[in-house]
C-alpha positions in Angstrom: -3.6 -1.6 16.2 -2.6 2.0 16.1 -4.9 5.0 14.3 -4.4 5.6 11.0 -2.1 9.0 11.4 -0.2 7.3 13.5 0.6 4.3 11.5 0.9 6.3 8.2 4.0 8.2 10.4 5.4 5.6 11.3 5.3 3.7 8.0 6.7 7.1 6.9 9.5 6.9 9.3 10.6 3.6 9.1 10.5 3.9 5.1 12.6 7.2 5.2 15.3 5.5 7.7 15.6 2.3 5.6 15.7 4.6 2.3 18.9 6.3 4.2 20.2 3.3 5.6 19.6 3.9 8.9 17.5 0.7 9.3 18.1 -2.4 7.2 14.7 -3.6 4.7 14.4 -6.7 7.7 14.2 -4.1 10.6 11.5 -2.1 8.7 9.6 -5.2 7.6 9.7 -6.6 11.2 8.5 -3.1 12.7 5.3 -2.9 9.8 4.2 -6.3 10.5 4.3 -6.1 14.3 2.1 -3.2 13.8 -0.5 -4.7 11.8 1.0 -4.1 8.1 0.4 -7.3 6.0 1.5 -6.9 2.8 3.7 -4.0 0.9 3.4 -3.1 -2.9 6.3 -1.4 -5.2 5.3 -0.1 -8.3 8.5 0.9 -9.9 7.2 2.2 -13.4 5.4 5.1 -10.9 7.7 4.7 -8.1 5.2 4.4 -5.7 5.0 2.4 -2.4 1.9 1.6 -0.5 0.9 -0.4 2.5 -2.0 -2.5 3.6 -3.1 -4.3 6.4 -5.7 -6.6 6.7 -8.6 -4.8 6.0 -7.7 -1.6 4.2 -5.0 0.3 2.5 -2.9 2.4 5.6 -0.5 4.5 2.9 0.6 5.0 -1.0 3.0 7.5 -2.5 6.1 8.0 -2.9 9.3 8.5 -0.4 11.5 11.0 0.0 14.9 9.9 -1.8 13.5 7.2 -3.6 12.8 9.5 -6.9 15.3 8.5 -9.9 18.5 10.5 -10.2 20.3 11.7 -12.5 23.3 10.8 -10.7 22.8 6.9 -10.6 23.1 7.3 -14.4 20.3 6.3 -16.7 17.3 3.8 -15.7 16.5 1.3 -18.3 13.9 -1.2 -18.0 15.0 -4.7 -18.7 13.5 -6.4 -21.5 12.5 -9.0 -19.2 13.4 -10.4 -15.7 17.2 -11.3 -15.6 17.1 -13.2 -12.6 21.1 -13.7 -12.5 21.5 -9.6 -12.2 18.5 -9.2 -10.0 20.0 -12.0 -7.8 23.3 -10.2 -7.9 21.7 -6.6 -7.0 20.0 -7.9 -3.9 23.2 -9.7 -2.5 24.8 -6.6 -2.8 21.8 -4.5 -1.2 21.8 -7.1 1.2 25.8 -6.8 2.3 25.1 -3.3 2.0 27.2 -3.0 -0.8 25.1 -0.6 -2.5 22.3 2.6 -1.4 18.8 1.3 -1.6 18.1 3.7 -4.5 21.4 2.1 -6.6 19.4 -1.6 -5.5 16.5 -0.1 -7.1 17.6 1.1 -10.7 19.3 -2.6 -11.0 16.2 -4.0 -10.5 14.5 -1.8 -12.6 17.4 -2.5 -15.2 16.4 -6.6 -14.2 13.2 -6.0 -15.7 11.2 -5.9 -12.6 8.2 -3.8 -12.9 6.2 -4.6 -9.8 7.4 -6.2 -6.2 5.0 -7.4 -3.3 6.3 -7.9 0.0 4.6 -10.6 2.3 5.6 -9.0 5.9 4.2 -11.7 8.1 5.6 -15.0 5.1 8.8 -13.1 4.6 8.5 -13.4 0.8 9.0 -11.0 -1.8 7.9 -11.3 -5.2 9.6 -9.2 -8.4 7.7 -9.5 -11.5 8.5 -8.4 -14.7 6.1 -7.3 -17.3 5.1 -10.2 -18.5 4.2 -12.1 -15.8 7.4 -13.7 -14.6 8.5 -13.6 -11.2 11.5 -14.4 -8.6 10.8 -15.3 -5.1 12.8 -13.9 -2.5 12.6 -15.2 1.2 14.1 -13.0 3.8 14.8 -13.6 7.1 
């Protein structure tokens, strides 16, 4: 496994390119979890990312371009999780129909509060406030 520095640029890298589209969320994922990262937690209420790996947290805070902007209109928190639109947003983020921080406010606007990313499963779980979730398996 890398140091610490080095994986927290690297995490920092691969997070920026993906936010820019450079990378697709798949090439990221496979490049964390070759390098150790386990697991990857979104807050959206604080917009926060952070990464572990097995035995400790390697990063947390927020990237570049991923704040909320005014021009994406306004971000409303669903009541609770539509899974219908938040299927629909990540077919479109995954066609690359839409910027990663558009697939973001309509997941926000699915009522998901909270997403953990298995690296080395391929899962992803989006929960709403309540407790609710929607399992996503990537490949």
């Amino acid at each position: 496994m890398k140091n610490l520095d080095e994986m927290q640029n690297i995490i920092c890298k691969l997070g920026n390119d993906c936010l820019a589209q450079k990378i697709t969320f798949e090439q990221m994922a496979a490049e964390l979890a070759a390098m150790g990262v386990m697991r990857q937690h979104y807050d959206c209420i604080t917009n926060e990312l952070s990464f572990y790996s097995k035995e400790q947290l390697i990063f947390s805070g927020r990237f570049e371009g991923l704040e909320r902007t005014k021009e994406n209109g306004p971000w409303v928190l669903g009541e609770s999780l539509d899974v219908k639109a938040l299927e629909a947003a990540i077919k479109q983020f995954d066609q690359r129909e839409i910027p990663t921080i558009k697939f973001h406010q309509k997941m926000f606007a699915a009522g998901v509060v909270f997403c953990l990313v298995f690296l080395q499963k391929k899962n992803i779980y989006y929960f709403d406030q309540y407790g609710e979730y929607y399992l996503e398996n990537y490949k």
